[in-house]
C-alpha positions in Angstrom: -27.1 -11.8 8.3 -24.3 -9.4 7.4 -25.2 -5.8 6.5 -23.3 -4.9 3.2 -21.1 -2.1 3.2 -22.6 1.2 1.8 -21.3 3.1 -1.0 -20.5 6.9 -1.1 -20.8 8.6 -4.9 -18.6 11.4 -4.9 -20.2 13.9 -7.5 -18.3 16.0 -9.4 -20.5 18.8 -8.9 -19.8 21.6 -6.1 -22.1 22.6 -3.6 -22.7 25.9 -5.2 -23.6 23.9 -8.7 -20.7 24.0 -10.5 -19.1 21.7 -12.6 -15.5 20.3 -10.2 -12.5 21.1 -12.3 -10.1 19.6 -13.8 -12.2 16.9 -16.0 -10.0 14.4 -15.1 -10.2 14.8 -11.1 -12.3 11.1 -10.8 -9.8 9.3 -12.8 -7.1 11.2 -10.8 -8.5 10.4 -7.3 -9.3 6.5 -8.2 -5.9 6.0 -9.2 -4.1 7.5 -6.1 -6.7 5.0 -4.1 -6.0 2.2 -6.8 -3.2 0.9 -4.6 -6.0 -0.4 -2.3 -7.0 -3.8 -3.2 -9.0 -6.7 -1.5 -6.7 -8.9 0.3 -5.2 -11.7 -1.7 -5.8 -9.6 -5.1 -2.4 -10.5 -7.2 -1.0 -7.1 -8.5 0.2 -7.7 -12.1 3.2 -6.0 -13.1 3.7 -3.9 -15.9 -0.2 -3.8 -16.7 -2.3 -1.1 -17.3 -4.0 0.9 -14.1 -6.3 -1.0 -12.8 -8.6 0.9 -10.1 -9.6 -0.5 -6.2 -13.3 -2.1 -6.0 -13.2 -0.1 -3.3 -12.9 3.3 -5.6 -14.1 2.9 -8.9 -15.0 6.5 -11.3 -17.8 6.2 -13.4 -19.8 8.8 -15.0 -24.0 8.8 -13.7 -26.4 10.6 -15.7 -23.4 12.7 -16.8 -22.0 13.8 -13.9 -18.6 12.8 -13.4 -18.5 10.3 -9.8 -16.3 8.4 -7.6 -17.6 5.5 -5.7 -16.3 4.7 -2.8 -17.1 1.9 -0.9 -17.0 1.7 2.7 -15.3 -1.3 3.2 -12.3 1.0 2.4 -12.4 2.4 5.6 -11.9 -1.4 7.3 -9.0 -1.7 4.7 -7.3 1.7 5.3 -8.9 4.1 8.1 -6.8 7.2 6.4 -7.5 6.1 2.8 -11.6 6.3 3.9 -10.8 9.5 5.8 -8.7 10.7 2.8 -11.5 10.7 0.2 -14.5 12.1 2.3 -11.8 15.3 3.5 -10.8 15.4 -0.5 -14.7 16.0 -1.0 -15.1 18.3 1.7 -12.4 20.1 0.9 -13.1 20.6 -2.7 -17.4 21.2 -1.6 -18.1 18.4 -3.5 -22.0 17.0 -3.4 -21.3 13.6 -1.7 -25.0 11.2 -1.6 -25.4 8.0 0.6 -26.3 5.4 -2.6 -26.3 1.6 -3.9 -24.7 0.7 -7.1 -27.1 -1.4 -9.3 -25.7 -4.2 -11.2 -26.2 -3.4 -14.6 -29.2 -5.8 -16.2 -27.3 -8.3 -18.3 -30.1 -9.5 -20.4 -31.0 -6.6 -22.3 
């Protein structure tokens, strides 16, 4: 049995408690990674942006987030590398997590 590859959440809150500015910053970090795609994903032309699986922004319980998964760093060692320095960088809270699927039949 094959372990599934964890998933970092990126929080858009700083160490110190404050809300990470500019508001935008998850959308903005998810599209530089969106250029990271599973292999054999077919990139359409001229379509909207379309984020990586493997960085996806979402907002949790308000707080702005980036997921990142770790098969990233399998992908693209410096991509991986790239987002955990961003958060460090910026003292961003970074927690250890599983996305759910969302429960369909409600």
């Amino acid at each position: 049995m094959t372990a599934k590859p964890r998933q970092i959440f990126i929080q858009g809150v700083t160490l110190e408690g404050r809300t990470f500015r500019p508001s935008d910053w998850a959308e903005r970090l998810a599209g530089v990674m969106s250029c990271f795609q599973p292999p054999g994903t077919r990139v359409r032309t001229g379509s909207h942006i379309r984020y990586s699986p493997y960085c996806v922004p979402r907002v949790i319980n308000g707080v702005k987030c980036v997921i990142v998964n770790e098969a990233l760093k399998d992908v693209e060692p410096k991509a991986w590398e790239f987002v955990l320095n961003f958060a460090k960088d910026n003292h961003l809270q970074v927690v250890d997590a599983c996305l759910l699927p969302e429960d369909r039949d409600s």
